[in-house]
N, C-alpha and C positions, 0 to 999 in steps of 0.2 A: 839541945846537945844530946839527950838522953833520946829522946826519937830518932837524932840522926846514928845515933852507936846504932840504935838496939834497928833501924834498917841494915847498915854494916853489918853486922852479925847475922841478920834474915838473909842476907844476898849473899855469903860465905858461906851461909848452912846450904845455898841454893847450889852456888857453886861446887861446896866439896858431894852434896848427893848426887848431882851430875855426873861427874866425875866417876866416884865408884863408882853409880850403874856404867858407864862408859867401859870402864876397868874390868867389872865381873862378865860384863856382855864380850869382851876382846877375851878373856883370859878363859872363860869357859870353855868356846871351843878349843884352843890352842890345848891347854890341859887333856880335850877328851883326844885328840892327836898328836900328845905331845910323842907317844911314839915312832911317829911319822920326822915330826918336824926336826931332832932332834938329830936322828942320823941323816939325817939330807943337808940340815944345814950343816953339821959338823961329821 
């Protein structure tokens, strides 16, 4: 029971650093043109 938690918890730490690298890699560039994107789309 305690090895299967403490996988759980190894594969959500996998998951959520996935994620934010996913996150800072979309949002980096969007930021460095957010002056771009932001009157075009609105």
């Amino acid at each position: 029971m305690t090895s299967r938690l403490r996988a759980v918890v190894a594969a959500v730490f996998v998951v959520f650093s996935f994620s934010f690298g996913a996150v800072v890699v979309v949002t980096a560039p969007a930021s460095a043109h957010s002056d771009c994107f932001r009157p075009c789309r609105f």
